[in-house]
C-alpha positions in Angstrom: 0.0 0.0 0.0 3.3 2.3 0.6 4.7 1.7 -2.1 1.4 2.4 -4.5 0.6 5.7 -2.4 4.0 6.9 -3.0 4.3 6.4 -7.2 0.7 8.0 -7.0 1.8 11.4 -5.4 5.3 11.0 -7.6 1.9 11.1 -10.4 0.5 14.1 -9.3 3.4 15.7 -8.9 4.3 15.5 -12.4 0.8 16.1 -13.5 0.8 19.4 -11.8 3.6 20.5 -14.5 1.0 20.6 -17.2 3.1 18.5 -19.6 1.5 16.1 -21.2 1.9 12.1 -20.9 3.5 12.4 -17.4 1.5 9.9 -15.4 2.2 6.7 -15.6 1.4 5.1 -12.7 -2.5 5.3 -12.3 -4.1 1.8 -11.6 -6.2 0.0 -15.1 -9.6 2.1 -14.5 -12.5 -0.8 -14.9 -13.9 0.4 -18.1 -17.2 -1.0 -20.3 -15.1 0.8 -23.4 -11.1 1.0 -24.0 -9.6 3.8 -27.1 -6.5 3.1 -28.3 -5.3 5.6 -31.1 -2.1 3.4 -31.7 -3.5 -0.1 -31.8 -7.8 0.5 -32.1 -10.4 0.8 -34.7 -13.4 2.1 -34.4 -14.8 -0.6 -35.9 -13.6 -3.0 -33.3 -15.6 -3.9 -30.7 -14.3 -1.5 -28.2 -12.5 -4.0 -25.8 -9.6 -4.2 -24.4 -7.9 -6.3 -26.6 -9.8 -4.7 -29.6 -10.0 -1.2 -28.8 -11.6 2.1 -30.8 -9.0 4.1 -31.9 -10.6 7.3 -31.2 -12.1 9.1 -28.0 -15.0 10.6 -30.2 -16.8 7.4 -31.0 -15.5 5.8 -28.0 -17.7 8.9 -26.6 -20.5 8.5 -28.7 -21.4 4.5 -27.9 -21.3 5.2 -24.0 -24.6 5.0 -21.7 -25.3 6.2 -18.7 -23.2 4.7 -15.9 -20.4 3.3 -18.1 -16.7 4.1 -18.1 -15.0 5.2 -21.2 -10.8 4.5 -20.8 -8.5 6.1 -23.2 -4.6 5.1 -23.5 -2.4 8.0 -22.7 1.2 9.1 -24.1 -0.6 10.0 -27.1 -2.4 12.9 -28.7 -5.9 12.4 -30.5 -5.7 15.2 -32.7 -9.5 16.9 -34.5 -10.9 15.1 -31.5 -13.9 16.4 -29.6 -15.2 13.9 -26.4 -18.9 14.9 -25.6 -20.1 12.2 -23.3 -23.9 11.9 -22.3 -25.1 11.6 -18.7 -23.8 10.2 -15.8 -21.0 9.2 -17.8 -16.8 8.5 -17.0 -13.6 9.2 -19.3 -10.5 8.6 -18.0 -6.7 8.7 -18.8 -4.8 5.2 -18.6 -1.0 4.8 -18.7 -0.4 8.6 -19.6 -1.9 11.7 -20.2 -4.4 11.4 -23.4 -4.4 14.9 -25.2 -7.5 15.5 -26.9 -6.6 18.4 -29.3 -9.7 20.3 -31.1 -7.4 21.7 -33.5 -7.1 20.4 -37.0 -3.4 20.1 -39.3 -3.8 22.7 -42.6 -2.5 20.4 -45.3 0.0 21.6 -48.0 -1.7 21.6 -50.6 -4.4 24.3 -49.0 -1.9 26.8 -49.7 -2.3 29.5 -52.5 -0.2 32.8 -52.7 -3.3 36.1 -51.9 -3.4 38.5 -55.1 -2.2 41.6 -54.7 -0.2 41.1 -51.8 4.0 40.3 -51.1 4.1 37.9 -48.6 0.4 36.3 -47.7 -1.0 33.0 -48.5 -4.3 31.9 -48.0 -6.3 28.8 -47.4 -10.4 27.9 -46.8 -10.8 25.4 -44.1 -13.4 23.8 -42.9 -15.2 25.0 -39.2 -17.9 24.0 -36.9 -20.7 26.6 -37.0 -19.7 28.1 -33.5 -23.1 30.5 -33.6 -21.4 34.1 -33.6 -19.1 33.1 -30.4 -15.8 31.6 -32.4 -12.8 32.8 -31.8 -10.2 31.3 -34.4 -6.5 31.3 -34.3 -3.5 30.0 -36.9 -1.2 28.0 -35.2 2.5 28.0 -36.9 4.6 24.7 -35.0 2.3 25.2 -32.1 2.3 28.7 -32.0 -0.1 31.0 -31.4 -0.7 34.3 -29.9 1.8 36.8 -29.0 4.1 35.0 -31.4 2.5 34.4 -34.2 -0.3 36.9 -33.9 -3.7 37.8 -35.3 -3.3 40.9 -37.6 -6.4 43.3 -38.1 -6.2 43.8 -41.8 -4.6 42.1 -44.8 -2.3 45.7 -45.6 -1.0 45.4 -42.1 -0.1 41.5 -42.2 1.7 41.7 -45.7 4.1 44.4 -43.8 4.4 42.4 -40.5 7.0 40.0 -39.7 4.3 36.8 -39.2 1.2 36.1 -38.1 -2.6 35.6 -39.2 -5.9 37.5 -40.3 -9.2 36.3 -40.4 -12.4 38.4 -41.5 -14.6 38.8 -37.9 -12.1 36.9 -35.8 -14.1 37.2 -33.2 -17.7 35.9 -34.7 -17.0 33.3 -36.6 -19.8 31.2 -37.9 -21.0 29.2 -40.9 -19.1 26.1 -41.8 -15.8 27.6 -44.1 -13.9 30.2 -43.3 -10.7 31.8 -45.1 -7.2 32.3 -43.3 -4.7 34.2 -43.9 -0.9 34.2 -42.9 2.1 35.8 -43.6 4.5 32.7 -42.7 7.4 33.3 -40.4 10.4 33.9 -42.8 8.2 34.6 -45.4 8.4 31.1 -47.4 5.6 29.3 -48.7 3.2 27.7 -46.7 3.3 24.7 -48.6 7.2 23.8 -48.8 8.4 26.0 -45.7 8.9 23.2 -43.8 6.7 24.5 -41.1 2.9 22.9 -39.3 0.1 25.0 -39.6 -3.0 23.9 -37.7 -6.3 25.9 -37.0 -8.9 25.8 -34.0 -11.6 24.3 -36.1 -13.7 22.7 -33.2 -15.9 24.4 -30.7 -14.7 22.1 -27.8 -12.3 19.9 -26.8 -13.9 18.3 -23.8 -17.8 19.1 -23.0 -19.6 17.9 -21.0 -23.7 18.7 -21.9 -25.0 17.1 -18.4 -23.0 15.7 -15.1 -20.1 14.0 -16.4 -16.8 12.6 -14.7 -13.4 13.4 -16.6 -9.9 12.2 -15.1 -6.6 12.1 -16.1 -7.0 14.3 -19.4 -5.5 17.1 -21.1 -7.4 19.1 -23.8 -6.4 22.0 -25.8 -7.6 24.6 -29.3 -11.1 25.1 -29.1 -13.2 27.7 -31.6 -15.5 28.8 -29.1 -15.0 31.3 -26.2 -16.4 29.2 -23.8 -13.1 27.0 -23.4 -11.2 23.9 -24.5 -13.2 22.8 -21.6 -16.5 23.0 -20.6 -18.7 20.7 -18.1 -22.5 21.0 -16.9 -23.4 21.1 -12.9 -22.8 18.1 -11.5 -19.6 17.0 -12.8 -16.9 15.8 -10.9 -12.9 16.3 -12.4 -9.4 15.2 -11.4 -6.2 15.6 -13.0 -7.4 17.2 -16.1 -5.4 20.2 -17.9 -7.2 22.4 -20.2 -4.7 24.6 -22.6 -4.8 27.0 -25.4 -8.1 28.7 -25.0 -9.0 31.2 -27.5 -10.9 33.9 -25.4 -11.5 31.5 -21.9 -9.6 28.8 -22.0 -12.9 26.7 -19.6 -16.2 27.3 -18.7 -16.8 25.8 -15.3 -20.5 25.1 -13.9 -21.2 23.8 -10.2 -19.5 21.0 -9.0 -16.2 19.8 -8.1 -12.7 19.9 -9.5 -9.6 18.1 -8.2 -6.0 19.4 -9.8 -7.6 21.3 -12.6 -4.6 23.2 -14.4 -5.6 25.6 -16.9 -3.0 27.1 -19.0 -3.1 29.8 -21.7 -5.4 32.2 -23.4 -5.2 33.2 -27.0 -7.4 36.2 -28.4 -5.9 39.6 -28.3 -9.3 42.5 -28.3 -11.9 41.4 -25.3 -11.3 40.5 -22.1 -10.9 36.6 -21.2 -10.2 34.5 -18.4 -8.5 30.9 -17.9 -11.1 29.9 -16.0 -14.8 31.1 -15.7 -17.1 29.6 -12.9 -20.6 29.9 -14.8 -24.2 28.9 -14.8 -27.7 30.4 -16.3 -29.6 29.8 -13.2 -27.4 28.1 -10.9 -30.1 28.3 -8.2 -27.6 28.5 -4.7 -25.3 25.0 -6.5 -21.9 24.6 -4.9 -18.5 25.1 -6.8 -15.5 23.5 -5.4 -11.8 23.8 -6.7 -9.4 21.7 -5.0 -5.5 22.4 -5.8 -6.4 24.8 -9.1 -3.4 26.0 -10.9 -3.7 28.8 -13.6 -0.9 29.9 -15.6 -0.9 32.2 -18.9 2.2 32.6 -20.4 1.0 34.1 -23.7 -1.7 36.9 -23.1 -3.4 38.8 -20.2 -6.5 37.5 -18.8 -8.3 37.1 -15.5 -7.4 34.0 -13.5 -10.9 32.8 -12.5 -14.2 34.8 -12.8 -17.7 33.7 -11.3 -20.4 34.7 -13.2 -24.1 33.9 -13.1 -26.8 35.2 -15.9 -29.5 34.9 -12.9 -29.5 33.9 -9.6 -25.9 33.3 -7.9 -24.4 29.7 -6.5 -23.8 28.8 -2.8 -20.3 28.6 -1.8 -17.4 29.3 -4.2 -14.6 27.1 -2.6 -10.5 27.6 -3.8 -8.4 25.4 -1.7 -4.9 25.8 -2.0 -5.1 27.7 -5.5 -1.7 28.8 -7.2 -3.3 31.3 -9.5 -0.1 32.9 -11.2 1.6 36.2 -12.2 0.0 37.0 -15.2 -3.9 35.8 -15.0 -5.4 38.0 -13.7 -6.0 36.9 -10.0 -9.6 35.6 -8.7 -12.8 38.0 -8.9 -16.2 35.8 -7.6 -19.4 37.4 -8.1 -23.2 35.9 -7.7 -22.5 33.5 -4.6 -23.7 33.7 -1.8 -20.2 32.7 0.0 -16.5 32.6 -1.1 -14.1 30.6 0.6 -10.4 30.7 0.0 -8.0 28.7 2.1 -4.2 28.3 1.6 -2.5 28.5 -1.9 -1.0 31.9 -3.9 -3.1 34.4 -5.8 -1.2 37.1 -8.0 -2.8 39.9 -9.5 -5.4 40.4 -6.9 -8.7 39.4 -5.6 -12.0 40.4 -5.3 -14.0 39.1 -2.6 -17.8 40.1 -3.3 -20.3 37.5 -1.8 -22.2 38.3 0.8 -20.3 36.0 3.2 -16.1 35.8 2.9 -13.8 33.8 4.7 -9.8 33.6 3.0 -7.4 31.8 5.4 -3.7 31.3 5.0 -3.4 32.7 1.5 -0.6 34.6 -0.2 -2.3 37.4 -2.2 0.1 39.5 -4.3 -1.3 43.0 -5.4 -4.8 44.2 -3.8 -7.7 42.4 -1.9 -11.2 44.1 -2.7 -13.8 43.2 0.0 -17.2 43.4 0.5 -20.1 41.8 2.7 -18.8 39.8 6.0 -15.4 39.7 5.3 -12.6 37.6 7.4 -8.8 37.2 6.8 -6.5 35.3 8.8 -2.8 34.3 8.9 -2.7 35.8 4.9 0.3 37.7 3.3 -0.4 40.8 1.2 2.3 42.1 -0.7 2.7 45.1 -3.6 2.9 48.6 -4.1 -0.3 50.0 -3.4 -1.5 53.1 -3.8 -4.9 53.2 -2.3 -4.6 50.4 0.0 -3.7 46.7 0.0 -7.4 46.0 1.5 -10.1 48.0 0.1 -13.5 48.5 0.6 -16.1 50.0 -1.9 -19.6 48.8 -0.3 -21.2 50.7 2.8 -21.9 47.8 5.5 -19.2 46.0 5.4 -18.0 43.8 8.4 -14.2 43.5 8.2 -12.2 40.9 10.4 -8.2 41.0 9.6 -6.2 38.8 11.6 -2.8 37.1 11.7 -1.8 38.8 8.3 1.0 40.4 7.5 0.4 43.3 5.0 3.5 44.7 2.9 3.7 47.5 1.4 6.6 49.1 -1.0 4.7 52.1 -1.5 4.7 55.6 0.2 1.3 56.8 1.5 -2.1 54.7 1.6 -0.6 51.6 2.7 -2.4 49.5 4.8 -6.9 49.8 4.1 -8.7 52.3 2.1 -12.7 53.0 2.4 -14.4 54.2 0.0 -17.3 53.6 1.7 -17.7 53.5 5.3 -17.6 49.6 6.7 -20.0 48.6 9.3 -17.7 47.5 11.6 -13.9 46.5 11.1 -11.9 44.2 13.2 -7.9 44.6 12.9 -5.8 42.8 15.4 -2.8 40.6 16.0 -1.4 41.8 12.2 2.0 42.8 10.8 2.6 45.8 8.7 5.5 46.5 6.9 6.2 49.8 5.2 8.6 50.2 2.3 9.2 53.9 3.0 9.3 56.5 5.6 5.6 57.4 5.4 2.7 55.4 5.3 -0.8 55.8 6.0 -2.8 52.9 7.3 -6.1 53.7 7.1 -7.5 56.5 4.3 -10.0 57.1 2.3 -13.7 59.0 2.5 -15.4 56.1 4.0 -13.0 56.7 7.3 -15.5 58.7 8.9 -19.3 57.3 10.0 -17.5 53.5 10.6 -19.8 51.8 12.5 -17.1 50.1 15.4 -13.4 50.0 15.1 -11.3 47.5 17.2 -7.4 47.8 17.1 -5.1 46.0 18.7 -2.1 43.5 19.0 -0.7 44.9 15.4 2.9 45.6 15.2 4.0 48.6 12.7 7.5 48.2 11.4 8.8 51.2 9.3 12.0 50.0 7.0 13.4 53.5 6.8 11.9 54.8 10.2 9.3 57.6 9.8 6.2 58.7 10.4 2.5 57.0 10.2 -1.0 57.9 10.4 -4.4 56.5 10.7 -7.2 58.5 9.9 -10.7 57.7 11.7 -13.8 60.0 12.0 -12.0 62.9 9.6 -8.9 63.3 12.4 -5.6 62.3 11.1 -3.7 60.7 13.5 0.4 61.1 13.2 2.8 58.5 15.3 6.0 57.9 14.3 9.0 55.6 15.8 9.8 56.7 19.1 7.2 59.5 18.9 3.7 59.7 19.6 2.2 56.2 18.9 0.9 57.1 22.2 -1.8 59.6 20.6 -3.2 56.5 18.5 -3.3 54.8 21.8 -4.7 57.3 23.6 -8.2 56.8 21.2 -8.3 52.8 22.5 -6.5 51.6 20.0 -3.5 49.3 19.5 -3.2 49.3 23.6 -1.1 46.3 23.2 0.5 47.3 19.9 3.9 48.3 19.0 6.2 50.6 16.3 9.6 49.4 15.3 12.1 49.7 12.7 13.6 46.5 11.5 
């Protein structure tokens, strides 16, 4: 038992990489269907020892209750999986990559009239309904590196890259590309792979579903590479190469979810979104969620509900990386964030908040019944590392230590004045000689204020101020910390200059 637990979390481990084919050692899944892409058919039987040799009719023959197992270490390229109800697919021996995206062949190719250096091709496209979002790929690469350009004059002068007419809306069932090859050779004897995003999904799931030990990657629609219905259950999945999100999440639960890597350069986009029509007060729960974006800007995760909101939003143990976008939860009723790394900020919105041993870089925006404990907020802020926008808010901030490189405004800003706020047994660390901890408008007409047990370290010595009620008060190492005290506050604090 040892010895299995141990190659298992050696598994995970190199899952959480978000390579592909790096798990070897999960146990033969007991499956009523087996893919093979190497060995299989599709008109086999589906067996083991005569497998189907691709995930989409593998897919297509399953009924509710049955298992669907796919080999790993290999890719399953203009593959879709949409499995029907109460469904499994899962990974054996390796990661299985189900790619959406389809190869451009050679012969495609024709040189664009008129122009230097563009060559155009029509290709084939599922009718994505106004909400496709289609991207060239040149030897895997798309984006930032081999971008979209917005007009045919403006790619035959670029160095590479694509254009497409209505990028963004792409419907029907053809569409014509354009690209202006890297190196400027033809298309067709350059030597080069071209592939397009000619699918809308790479991985949907239409009603509860359970996915494990997947990857997916290059959808056409802006709802992600992946997307699942309430209900479903995931582990060890990655979801890549999004063009606008790169998954569309509805209420349920997810186990080492990795999503990697949005591609659409014009509207705004996010790795993950946490979404539902009418989610009617359903749970969402992310367990060990990594995001990372190495190609474009987008938000990180983003909860969004057309009407109605879910019940509790769970992140445990999230490492939502430099570059995403942080986490912003809207429409649930609670948000609960324990452990784990958030970069770019996060916006805490339900009603009722609770965020517990988290490193947050860059600001936390709060709202409703708000607690942090034993957190780490870190940046240069200018208008606070907390900050509060709504009137009625009920602030508890304990255990944190709150950083701050930036002169003035350091520590919480109120726009609006909080019900109540509760701020003890924290560490705050200024990056110059003056910092103020509290500001803002919504400093006057708070409804109770408790202070005490912090400790206020100045790096360069200097002065501070909190400002309550429209008084500024000024303390400063050695000085008169005493006049802060004097109001009740901080009775068992303490000013000191590492």
């Amino acid at each position: 038992m040892g010895t299995r637990l141990q190659i298992r979390t050696l598994a995970l481990l190199a899952f959480s990489s978000a390579s592909y084919g790096q798990i070897y050692a999960y146990p033969m899944p007991a499956a009523n269907y087996w893919v093979n892409g190497q060995t299989g058919s599709d008109s086999n039987a589906g067996t083991f020892a005569a497998p189907f040799a691709t995930p989409a009719h593998g897919a297509s023959v399953l009924a509710a209750g049955q298992t669907l197992a796919i080999a790993g270490q290999q890719s399953y390229h203009s593959e879709v999986i949409t499995p029907v109800a109460n469904t499994t697919v899962v990974g054996f021996n390796g990661v299985p990559l189900i790619d959406a995206s389809d190869p451009i062949s050679t012969g495609a190719w024709s040189k664009t009239g008129g122009y230097t250096n563009i060559y155009q091709a029509t290709l084939t496209v599922e009718n994505a309904s106004a909400v496709g979002f289609l991207c060239v790929w040149e030897d895997n690469v798309c984006g930032p590196n081999f971008p979209y350009v917005s007009s045919l004059a403006s790619l035959d002068a670029a160095t590479n890259g694509f254009y497409v007419a209505n990028q963004s809306a792409i419907t029907g069932t053809s569409v014509t590309v354009y690209i202006n090859p890297t190196g400027h050779g033809n298309p067709a004897s350059n030597g080069l792979s071209y592939e397009y995003n000619a699918r809308l999904q790479g991985i949907y799931c239409p009603y509860a579903c359970t996915l494990s030990n997947l990857a997916t990657r290059r959808n056409l629609q802006n709802d992600g590479s992946l997307k699942t219905s309430p209900g479903s259950y995931i582990s060890n999945v990655t979801a890549s190469d999004g063009t606008k999100h790169v998954a569309l999440f509805d209420c349920g639960r997810a186990v080492n979810l990795s999503i990697n890597n949005s591609y659409y350069a014009g509207q705004a986009k996010n790795q993950l979104v946490i979404f539902d029509n009418a989610p009617n007060g359903c749970d969402v729960t992310l367990v060990n969620l990594i995001t990372t974006n190495t190609n474009e800007t987008g938000g990180a995760v983003y909860g969004h509900a057309n009407s109605g909101q879910f019940g509790t939003v769970t992140l445990t143990n999230p490492t939502l990386n430099a570059g995403t976008g942080g986490f912003s939860g809207v429409a649930s009723a609670a948000q609960v964030i324990t452990g784990g790394s958030i970069a770019d900020g996060l916006t805490l919105e339900a009603p009722v908040n609770t965020l517990t041993g988290t490193s947050i870089t860059a600001i936390v925006n709060v709202s409703g019944i708000t607690s942090l404990s034993s957190c780490m907020i870190s940046g240069a802020f200018v208008n606070g590392a907390i900050r509060n926008q709504f009137a009625g808010t009920i602030l508890s901030v304990s255990g944190c230590l709150i950083s701050n490189s930036q002169e003035f405004y350091g520590g919480f800003y109120f726009d609006q004045a909080p019900a109540s706020i509760n701020i003890q047994n924290n560490v705050f660390l200024a990056g110059s000689a003056s910092t103020n901890y509290i500001e803002g408008p919504g400093t006057t007409g708070i409804g109770s204020v408790a202070f005490d047990y912090n400790t206020y370290h100045y790096q360069g010595g200097g002065n501070g101020w909190m400002t309550l009620n429209g008084v500024n008060r000024n303390f400063a190492t050695g000085g008169v910390f005493a006049t802060w005290q004097a109001l009740g506050y901080d009775l068992h604090g303490s000013v000191a200059t590492p």
